[in-house]
C-alpha positions in Angstrom: -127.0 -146.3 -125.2 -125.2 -149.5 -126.9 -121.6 -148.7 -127.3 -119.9 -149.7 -130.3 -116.6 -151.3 -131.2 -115.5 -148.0 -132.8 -116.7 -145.9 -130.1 -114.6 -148.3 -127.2 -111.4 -147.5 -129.9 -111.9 -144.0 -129.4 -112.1 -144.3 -125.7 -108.7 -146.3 -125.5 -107.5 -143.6 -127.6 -108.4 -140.9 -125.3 -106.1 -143.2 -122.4 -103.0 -142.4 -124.4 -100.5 -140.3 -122.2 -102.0 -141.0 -119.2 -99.1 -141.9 -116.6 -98.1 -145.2 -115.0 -99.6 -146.1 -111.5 -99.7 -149.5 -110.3 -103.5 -150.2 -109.4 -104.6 -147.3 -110.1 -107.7 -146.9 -113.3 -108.1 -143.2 -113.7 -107.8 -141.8 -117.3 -105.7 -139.0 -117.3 -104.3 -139.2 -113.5 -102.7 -143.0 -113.7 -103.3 -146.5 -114.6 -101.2 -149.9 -115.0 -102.3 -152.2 -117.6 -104.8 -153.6 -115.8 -106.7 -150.6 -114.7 -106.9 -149.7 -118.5 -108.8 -152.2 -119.6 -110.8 -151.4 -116.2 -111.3 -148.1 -117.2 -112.5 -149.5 -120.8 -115.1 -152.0 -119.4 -116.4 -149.3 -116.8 -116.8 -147.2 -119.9 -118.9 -149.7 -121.8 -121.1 -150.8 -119.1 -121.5 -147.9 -116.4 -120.2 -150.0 -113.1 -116.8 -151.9 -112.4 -116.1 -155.5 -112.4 -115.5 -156.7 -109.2 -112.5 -154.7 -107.8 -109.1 -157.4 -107.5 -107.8 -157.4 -104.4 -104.4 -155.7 -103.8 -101.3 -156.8 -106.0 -97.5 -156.4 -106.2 -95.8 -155.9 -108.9 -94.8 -159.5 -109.0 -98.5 -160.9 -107.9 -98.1 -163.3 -111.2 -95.2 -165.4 -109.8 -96.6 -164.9 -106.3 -99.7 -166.7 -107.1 -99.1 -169.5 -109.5 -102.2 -169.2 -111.4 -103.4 -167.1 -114.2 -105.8 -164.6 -112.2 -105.8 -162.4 -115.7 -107.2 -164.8 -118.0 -109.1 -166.5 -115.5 -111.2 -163.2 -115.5 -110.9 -162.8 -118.5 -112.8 -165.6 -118.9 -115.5 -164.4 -116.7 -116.6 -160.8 -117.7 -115.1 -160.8 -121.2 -116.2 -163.1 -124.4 -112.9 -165.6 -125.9 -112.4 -165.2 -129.5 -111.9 -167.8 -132.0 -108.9 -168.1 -134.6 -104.9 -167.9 -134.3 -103.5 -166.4 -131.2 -100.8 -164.3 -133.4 -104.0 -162.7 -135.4 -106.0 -160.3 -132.7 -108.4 -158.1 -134.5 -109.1 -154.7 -133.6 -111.4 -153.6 -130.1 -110.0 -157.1 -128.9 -108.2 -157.1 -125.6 -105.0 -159.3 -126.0 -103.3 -160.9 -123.0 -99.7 -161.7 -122.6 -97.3 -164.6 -120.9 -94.2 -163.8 -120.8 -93.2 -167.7 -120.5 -95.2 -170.9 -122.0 -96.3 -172.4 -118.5 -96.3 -169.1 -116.8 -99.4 -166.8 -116.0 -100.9 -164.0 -117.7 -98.9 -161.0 -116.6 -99.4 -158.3 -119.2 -102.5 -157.2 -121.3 -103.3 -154.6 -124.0 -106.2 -153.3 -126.2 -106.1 -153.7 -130.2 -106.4 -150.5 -132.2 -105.6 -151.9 -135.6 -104.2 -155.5 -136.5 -100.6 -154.7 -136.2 -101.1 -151.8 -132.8 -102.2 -152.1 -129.1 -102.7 -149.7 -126.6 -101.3 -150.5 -123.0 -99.8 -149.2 -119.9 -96.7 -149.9 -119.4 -94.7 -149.4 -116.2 -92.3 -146.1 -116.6 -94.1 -145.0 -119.5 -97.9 -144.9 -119.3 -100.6 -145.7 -121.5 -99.1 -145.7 -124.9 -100.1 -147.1 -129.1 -97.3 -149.9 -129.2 -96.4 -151.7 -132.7 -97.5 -155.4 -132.2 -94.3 -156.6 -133.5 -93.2 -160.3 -132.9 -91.7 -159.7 -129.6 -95.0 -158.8 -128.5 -97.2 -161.1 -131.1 -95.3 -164.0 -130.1 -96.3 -163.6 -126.3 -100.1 -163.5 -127.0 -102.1 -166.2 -124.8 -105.4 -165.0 -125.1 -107.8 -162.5 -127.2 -110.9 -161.5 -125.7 -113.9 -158.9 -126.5 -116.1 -156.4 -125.0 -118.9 -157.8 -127.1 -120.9 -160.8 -127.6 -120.8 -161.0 -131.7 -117.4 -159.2 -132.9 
């Protein structure tokens, strides 16, 4: 069955209150941001993406280069238009710093919300205020023609 963009909103819906764990991607027992958006993809096509290998908390600075847009890139479609404008069922990334990597990334419910995990709080429907909408370096889709 073809999923839909209103069906994957649902499902990141359904992620809300589920409790902070880093690397973990289980709805309802614990996530970080990343497994989320795992979680989300396995939904829409029935398998995981290739499964990172282990992180700290700090792999981003460890590393030196943007692992999370860099697959992004690869299993995810870019979107076209203004950075600061992400449309709903779009998965936003965020850099914290212009030249540093991705470190943070989020799902669109709505053009000003996002639903992400964030550490000490879980999976939670943010306000994308300018704090956040300011940090945006990438927006990304499930689905070929959004």
């Amino acid at each position: 069955m073809q999923q839909s963009p209103h069906t994957l909103l649902r499902e990141a819906h359904s992620w809300v209150g589920t409790p902070y764990q880093h690397q973990a991607t289980t709805k309802g027992a614990g996530c970080d941001c990343l497994g989320f958006i795992r979680g989300l993809y396995r939904f829409l096509h029935y398998t995981e993406p290739p499964v990172p290998t282990s992180y700290a908390p700090e792999w981003a600075e460890l590393k030196g280069e943007d692992q999370l847009l860099n697959a992004a890139h690869q299993y995810l479609y870019e979107m076209q238009g203004p950075l600061q404008k992400p449309k709903p069922a779009e998965v936003i990334l965020f850099r914290w710093a212009p030249q540093s990597p991705c470190k943070h990334l989020g799902f669109m419910t709505n053009k000003d919300r996002f639903i992400h995990a964030y550490e000490a709080v879980g999976v939670v429907e943010s306000p994308l205020v300018p704090m956040w909408r300011n940090k945006i370096a990438g927006r990304f889709s499930f689905f070929s023609s959004q």
